[in-house]
N, C-alpha and C positions, 0 to 999 in steps of 0.2 A: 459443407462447402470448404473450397480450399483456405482459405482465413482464418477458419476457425480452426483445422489442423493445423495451419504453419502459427497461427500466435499459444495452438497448446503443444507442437514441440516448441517454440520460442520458451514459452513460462515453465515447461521440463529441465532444458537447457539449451542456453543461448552460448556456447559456445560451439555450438556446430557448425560447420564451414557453410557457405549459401550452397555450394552444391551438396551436399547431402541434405541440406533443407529441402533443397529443389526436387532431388529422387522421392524424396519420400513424400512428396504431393504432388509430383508430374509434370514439377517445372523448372525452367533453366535456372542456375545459378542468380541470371541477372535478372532475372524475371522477380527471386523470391528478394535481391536488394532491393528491387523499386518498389515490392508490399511493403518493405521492412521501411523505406524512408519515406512513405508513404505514411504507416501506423505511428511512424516518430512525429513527424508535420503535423497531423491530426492530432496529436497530445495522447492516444489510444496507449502507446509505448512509453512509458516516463521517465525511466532508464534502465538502464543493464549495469548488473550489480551482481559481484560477487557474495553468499552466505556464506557466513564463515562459523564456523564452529565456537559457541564462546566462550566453552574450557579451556580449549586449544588458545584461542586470545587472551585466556587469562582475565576473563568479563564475565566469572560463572554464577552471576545472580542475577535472575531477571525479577523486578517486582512488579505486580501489578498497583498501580496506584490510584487512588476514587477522592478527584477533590471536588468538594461544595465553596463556589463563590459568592461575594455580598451581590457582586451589579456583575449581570452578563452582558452589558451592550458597552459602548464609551472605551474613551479613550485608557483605562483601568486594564478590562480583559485583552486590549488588543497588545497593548505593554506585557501582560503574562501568556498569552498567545506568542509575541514572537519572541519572549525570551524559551518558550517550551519548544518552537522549531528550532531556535539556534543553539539549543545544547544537545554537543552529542552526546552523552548516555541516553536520550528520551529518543528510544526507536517510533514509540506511535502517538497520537494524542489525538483520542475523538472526545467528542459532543454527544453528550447523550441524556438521557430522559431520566427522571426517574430521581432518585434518592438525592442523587451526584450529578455534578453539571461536567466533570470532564474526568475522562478514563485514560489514563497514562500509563504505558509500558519503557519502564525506564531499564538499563542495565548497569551493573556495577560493579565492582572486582571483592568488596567488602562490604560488610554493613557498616562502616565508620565511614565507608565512601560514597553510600547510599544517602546516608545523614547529612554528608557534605551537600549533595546533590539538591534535595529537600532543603537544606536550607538556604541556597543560593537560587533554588526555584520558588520555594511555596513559605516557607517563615517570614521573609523578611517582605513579604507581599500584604498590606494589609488588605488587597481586594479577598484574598484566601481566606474561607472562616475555617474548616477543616480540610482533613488529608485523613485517610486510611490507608495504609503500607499490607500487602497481601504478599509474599515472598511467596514465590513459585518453591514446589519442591521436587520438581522435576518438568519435564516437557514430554508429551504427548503427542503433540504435533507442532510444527513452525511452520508456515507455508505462506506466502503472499498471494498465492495462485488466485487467480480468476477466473471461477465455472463458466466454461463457455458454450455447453451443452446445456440444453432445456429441461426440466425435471422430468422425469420420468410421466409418460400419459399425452405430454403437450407434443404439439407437433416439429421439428428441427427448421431451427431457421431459413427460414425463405432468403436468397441472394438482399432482394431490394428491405430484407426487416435486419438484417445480421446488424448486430449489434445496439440498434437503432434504440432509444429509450420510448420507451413506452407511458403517455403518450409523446407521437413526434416532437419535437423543441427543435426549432429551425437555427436556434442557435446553438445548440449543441454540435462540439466537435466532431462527433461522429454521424455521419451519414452515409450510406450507398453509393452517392457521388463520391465521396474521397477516400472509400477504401472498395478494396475488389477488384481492381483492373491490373492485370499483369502490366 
């Protein structure tokens, strides 16, 4: 469908003008602005961001970071939750199962800047019982990208399923009514 090409040149690259958006799926310029403010309104779009290289920044150490907390609920994890969104060297920070209650992708120009970083995030927390520091030693892949194609075997999305979560959630952002329509 046309959506799914114009949000997989969008996540290629989004600085193509709407008219060459538009040629390359068969529609007007202002046809591909109103998907585009459209996929924004609906939260689908989060924003548009330049990658940057983070040698060339001068940021050329990514760590992976595996911390274990005492209490995951209350007012404790939410205090180290949004100190982890509001610094910026922490690019990502999931939830996750397993050994470790949260998986941190921090970056940082030194390892005495990395140390800084850890201890203005996870030392002086006592909700944090540990931390393991994984220094990347190179990258393989970076990508934020979001498969928008169906795995191989399954059928390609239908106009009124595109996107749609499975199953339906009437409250979920996305739905058939608010994206699709030139």
């Amino acid at each position: 469908p046309i959506d799914v090409q114009l949000l997989e040149l969008l996540q290629d690259d989004a600085t193509q003008t709407l008219d060459e958006l538009g040629k390359a799926v068969g529609l007007s310029g202002s046809a591909v602005q109103r998907r585009i403010k459209r996929y924004e309104r609906s939260g689908l779009i989060r924003r548009i961001a330049a990658q940057l290289d983070p040698d060339m920044a001068q940021v050329p150490m990514t760590v992976l970071t595996l911390v274990t907390i005492e209490r995951d609920a209350g007012p404790d994890i939410e205090s180290l939750h949004q100190r982890i969104y509001d610094h910026p060297n922490v690019q990502q920070c999931y939830e996750v199962a397993g050994s470790f209650d949260l998986a941190l992708v921090i970056t940082a120009r030194t390892m005495a800047d990395y140390r800084r970083i850890t201890g203005e995030l996870l030392d002086a927390d006592v909700n944090v019982r540990r931390f393991v520091s994984h220094v990347t030693l190179g990258t393989v892949k970076a990508t934020l990208t979001v498969p928008l194609t169906p795995p191989p075997g399954r059928q390609r999305y239908g106009r009124s399923r595109f996107l749609r979560p499975t199953p339906p959630c009437p409250q979920h952002p996305l739905s058939s009514s608010q994206i699709g329509r030139a």
